[in-house]
C-alpha positions as CSV (number, residue, x, y, z in Angstrom):
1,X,4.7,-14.3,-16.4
2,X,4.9,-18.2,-16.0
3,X,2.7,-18.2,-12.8
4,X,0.7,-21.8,-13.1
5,X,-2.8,-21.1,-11.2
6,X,-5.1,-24.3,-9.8
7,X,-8.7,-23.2,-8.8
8,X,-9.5,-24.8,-5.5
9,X,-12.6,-24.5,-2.8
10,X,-12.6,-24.4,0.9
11,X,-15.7,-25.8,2.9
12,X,-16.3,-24.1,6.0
13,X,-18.6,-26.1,7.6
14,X,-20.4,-30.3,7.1
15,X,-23.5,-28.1,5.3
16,X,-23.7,-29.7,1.9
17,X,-21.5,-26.8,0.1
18,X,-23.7,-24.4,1.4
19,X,-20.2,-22.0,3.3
20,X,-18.1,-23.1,0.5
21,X,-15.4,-20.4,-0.5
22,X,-13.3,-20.7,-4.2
23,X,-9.9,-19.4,-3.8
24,X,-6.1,-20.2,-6.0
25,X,-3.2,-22.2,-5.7
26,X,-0.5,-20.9,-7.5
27,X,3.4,-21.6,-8.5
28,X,6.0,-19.4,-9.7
29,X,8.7,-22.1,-9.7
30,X,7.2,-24.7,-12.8
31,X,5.4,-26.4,-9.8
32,X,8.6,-27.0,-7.3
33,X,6.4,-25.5,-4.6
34,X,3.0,-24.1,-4.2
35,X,0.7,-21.2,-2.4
36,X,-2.6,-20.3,-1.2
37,X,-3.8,-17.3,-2.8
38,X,-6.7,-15.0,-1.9
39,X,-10.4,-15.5,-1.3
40,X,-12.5,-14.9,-4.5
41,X,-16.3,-15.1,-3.0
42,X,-18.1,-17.1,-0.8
43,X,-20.7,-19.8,-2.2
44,X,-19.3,-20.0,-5.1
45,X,-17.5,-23.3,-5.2
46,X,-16.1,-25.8,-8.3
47,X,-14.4,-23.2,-10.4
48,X,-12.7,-22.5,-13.7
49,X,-10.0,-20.2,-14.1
50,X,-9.0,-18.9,-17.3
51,X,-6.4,-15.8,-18.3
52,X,-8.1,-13.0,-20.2
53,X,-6.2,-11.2,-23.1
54,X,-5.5,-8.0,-20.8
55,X,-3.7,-10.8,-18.5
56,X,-6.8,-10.8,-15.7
57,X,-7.7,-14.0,-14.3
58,X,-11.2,-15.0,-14.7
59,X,-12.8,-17.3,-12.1
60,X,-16.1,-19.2,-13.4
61,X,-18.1,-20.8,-10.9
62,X,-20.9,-22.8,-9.7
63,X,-23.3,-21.2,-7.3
64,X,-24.4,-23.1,-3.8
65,X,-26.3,-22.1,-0.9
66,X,-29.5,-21.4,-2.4
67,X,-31.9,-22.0,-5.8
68,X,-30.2,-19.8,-8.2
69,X,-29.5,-21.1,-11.3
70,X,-26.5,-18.5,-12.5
71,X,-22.9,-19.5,-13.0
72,X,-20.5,-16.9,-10.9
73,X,-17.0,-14.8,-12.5
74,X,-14.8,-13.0,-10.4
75,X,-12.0,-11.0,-11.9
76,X,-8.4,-10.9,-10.5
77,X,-6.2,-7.7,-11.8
78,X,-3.1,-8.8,-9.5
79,X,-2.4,-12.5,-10.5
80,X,-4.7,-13.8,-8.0
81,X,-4.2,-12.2,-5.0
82,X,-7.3,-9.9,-4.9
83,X,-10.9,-10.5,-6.6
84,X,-13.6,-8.7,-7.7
85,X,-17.3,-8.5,-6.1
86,X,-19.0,-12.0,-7.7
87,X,-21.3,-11.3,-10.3
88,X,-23.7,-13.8,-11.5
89,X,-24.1,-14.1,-15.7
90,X,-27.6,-14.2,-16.7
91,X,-26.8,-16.4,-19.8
92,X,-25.2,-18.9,-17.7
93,X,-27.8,-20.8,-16.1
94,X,-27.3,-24.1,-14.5
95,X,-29.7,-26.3,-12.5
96,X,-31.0,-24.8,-9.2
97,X,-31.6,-27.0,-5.7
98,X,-35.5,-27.1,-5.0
99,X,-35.2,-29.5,-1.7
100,X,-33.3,-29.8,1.6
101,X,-29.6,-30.7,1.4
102,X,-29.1,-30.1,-2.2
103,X,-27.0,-27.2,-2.1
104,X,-27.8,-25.9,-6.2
105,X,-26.1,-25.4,-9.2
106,X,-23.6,-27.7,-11.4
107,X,-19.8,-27.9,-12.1
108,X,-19.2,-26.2,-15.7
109,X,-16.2,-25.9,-18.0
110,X,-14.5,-23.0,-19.6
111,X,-11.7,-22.9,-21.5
112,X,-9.1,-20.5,-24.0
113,X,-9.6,-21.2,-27.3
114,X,-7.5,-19.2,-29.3
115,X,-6.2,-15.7,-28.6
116,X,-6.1,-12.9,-31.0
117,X,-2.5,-12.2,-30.8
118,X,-2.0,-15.7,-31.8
119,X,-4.8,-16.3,-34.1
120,X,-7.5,-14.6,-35.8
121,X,-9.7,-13.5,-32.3
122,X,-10.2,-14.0,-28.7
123,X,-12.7,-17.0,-28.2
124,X,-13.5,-18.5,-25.1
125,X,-15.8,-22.1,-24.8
126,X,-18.0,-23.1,-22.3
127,X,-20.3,-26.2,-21.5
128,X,-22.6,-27.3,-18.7
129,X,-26.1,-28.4,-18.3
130,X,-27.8,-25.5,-19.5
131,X,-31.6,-26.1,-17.5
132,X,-33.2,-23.5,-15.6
133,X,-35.9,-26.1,-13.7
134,X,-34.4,-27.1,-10.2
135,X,-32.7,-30.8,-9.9
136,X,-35.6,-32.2,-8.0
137,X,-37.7,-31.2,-11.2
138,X,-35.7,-31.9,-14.5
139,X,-32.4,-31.6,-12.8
140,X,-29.0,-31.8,-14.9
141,X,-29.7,-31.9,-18.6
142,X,-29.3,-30.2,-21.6
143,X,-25.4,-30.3,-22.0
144,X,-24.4,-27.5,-23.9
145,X,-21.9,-25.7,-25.4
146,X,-20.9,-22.3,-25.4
147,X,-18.9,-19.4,-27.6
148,X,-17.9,-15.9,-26.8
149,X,-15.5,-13.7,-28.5
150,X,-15.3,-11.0,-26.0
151,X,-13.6,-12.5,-23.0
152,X,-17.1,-14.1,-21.2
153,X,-18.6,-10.8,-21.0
154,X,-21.6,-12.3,-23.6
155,X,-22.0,-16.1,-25.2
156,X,-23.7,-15.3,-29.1
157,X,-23.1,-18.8,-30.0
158,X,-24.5,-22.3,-28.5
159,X,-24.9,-25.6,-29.4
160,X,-26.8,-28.6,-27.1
161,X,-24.9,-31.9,-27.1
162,X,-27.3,-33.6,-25.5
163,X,-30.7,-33.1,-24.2
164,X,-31.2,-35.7,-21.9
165,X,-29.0,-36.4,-18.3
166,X,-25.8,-34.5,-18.2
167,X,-23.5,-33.0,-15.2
168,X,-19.9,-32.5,-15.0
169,X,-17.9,-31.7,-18.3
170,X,-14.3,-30.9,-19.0
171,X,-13.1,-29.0,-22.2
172,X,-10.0,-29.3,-24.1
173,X,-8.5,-28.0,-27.4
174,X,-6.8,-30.5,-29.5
175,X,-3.8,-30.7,-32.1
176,X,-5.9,-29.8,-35.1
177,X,-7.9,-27.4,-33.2
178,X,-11.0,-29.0,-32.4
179,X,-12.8,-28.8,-29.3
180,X,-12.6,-32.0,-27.3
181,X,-15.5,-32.0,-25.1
182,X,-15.8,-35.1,-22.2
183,X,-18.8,-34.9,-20.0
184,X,-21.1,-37.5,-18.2
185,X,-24.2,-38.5,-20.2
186,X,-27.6,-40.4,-19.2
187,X,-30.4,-41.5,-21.5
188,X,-33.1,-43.4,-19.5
189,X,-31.1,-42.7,-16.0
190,X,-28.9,-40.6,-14.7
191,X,-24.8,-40.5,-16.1
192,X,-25.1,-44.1,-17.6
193,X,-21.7,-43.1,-19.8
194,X,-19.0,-41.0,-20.1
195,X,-18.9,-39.4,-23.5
196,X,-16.3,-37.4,-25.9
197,X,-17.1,-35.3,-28.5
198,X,-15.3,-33.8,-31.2
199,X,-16.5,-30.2,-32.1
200,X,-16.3,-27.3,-34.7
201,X,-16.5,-23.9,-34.9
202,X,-18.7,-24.6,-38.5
203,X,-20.7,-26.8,-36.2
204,X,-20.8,-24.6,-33.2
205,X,-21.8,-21.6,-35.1
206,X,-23.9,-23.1,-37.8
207,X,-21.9,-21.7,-40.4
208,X,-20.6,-17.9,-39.2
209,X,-16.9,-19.1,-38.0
210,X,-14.8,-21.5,-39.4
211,X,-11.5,-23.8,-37.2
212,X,-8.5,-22.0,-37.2
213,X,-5.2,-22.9,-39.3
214,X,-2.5,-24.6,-37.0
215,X,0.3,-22.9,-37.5
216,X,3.2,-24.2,-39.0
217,X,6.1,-26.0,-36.9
């Protein structure tokens, strides 16, 4: 209905992210004036929002508080106002903390690809540094990109970009509908570059799904 939605997080405390809360910001006005919407989970911090095809919000976020290494959803039914219990995807893994003021976990993107009723399917993309051994260990590595086609629920398809030092990453979908991926990238140390990709569905899926047809001014 023309609602714009930011995601935003609330610390509570000086604790290293650890009583952070993800909540909205929306406008119904084209951005003339903004609100604070409701509370969707505490430590969950640094999220994503994305609109489902049944018109649910979707709130992806990164974990803090403790060593889990699981990205968070949420689920809005009312536009933001309410959300669901947070769940915890056990595909999405991210870096856990292993030491003392390290508060776990890793900003990822996710992002509407296409929609059915405009296209062929629903697709939604997703990247962060996919690594399951805690940041003191390995840390933030293995960028990687994601594909589901039934609204996050499960990711069939992925793709690394790179398997050496990655972190924060931010997903767009460009004119010819290509993936634009930007993310920060490290060979011999930590985020030495920032680095843009372009990316196919041919590459993505090695083959099973091909880029969609733009349609026609």
């Amino acid at each position: 209905n023309g609602r714009l939605v930011i995601p935003a997080t609330r610390n509570k405390g000086s604790d290293g992210g650890k009583s952070a809360m993800s909540h909205v910001i929306y406008s119904d006005d084209h951005g003339e004036t903004w609100h604070l919407e409701g509370e969707a989970g505490d430590r969950i911090s640094e999220a994503q929002v994305v609109e489902l095809a049944d018109d649910r919000l979707l709130l992806s976020a990164r974990r803090v508080g403790d060593r889990e290494m699981l990205m968070c959803q949420v689920y809005s039914s009312d536009r933001g106002a309410t959300w669901s219990e947070v769940r915890q995807h056990p595909q999405l893994i991210s870096p856990g903390g292993n030491f003392v003021g390290y508060s776990g976990g890793c900003q990822a993107s996710m992002l509407r690809y296409t929609r059915a009723d405009q296209h062929d399917r629903n697709r939604l993309i997703f990247t962060n540094p996919a690594n399951q051994y805690p940041f003191g260990a390995e840390g933030r590595v293995k960028m990687t990109i994601r594909l589901s086609y039934d609204e996050a629920e499960s990711w069939p398809f992925e793709r690394q970009l790179h398997s050496r030092w990655s972190a924060y990453s931010c997903l767009t979908v460009l004119d010819d509908l290509s993936i634009g991926a930007l993310y920060s990238w490290g060979d011999t140390k930590r985020y030495q570059r920032i680095i843009f990709e372009r990316i196919n569905l041919s590459w993505l899926t090695s083959g099973y799904d091909q880029t969609p047809s733009v349609p026609k001014p």
